[in-house]
N, C-alpha and C positions, 0 to 999 in steps of 0.2 A: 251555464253548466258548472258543475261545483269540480272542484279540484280532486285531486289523484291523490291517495300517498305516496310519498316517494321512498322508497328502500333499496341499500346498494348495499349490495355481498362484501364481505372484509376481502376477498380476493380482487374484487373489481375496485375496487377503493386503491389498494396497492398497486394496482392496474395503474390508475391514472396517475398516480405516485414516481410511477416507473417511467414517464412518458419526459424525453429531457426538452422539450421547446414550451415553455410557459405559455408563450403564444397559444399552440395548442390544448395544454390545459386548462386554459381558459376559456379555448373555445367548444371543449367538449363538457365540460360543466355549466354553461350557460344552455347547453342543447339537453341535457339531463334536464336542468333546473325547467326548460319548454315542455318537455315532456308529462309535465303533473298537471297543465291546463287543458292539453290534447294529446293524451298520446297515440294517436293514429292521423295526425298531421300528412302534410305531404311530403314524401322525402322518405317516409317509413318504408319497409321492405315486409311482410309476414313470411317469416322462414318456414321452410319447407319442413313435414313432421314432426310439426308441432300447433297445436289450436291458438295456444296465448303466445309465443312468440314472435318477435318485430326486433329489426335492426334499424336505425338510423344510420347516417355517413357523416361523415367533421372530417372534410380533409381526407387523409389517407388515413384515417382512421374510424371504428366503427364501432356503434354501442348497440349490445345485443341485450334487451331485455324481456320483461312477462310482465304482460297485462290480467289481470282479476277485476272483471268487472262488477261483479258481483259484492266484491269486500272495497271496491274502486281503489286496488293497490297495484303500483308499477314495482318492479322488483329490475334492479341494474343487473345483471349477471354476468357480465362478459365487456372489457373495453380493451381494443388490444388494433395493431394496425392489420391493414385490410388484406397480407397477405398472410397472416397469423390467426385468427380471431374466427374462424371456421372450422380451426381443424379438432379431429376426432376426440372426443373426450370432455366436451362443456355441456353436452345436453346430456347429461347422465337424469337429471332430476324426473323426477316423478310428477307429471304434468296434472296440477290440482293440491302437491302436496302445501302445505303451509309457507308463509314468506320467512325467508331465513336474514333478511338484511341487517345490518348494522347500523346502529344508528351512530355509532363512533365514524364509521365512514363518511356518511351526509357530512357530520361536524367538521369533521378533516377537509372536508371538501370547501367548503365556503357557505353549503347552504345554510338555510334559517333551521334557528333551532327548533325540535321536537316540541309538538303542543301536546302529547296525551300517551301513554302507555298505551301497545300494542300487545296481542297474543305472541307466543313465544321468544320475547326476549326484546325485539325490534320497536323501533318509537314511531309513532307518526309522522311525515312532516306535510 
């Protein structure tokens, strides 16, 4: 099965940014970095009103993202701990609209770098 792209919102980047045990940011960017081979593994969640959205768990903490199967791009949108990371106001997006991700983010993050230019701003990885 061919790989995902992976794209992570610049809010969800400073997300992980924010999170103070290394320990755990290491353990939730190795669980990002799984997600571009499968992302509907086990352990996934598909949130409730909405078609492409899925959360995974790390800990007490949770990564809420969108699947496009069609363009096969994962979009990060949301990493925040699991009493925070629900509440009202992060599924505003328009379900279908285009991936907004950063590729500054990915970089920051540890993944590998971007292979090819993406529509709207964002890079593949």
């Amino acid at each position: 099965m061919a790989e995902y792209r992976l794209l992570i919102k610049p809010s969800a980047a400073k997300e992980i940014d924010a999170i103070r045990s290394k320990r755990d940011r290491r353990r939730i960017i190795a669980r990002i970095a799984a997600l571009a081979g499968e992302p509907r593994s086990m352990g996934r969640e598909k949130l409730a009103g909405s078609e492409s959205r899925y959360r995974v768990r790390q800990g007490d903490y949770r990564v809420v993202y969108a699947v496009d199967d069609a363009a096969r791009v994962i979009e990060v949108v949301k990493v925040g701990h699991r009493r925070e990371v629900y509440r009202k106001g992060i599924f505003n997006r328009v379900t279908g609209a285009p991936p907004t991700g950063s590729p500054e983010g990915v970089t920051r993050l540890g993944l590998p770098p971007p292979q090819a230019d993406f529509p709207h701003g964002a890079r593949q990885w």
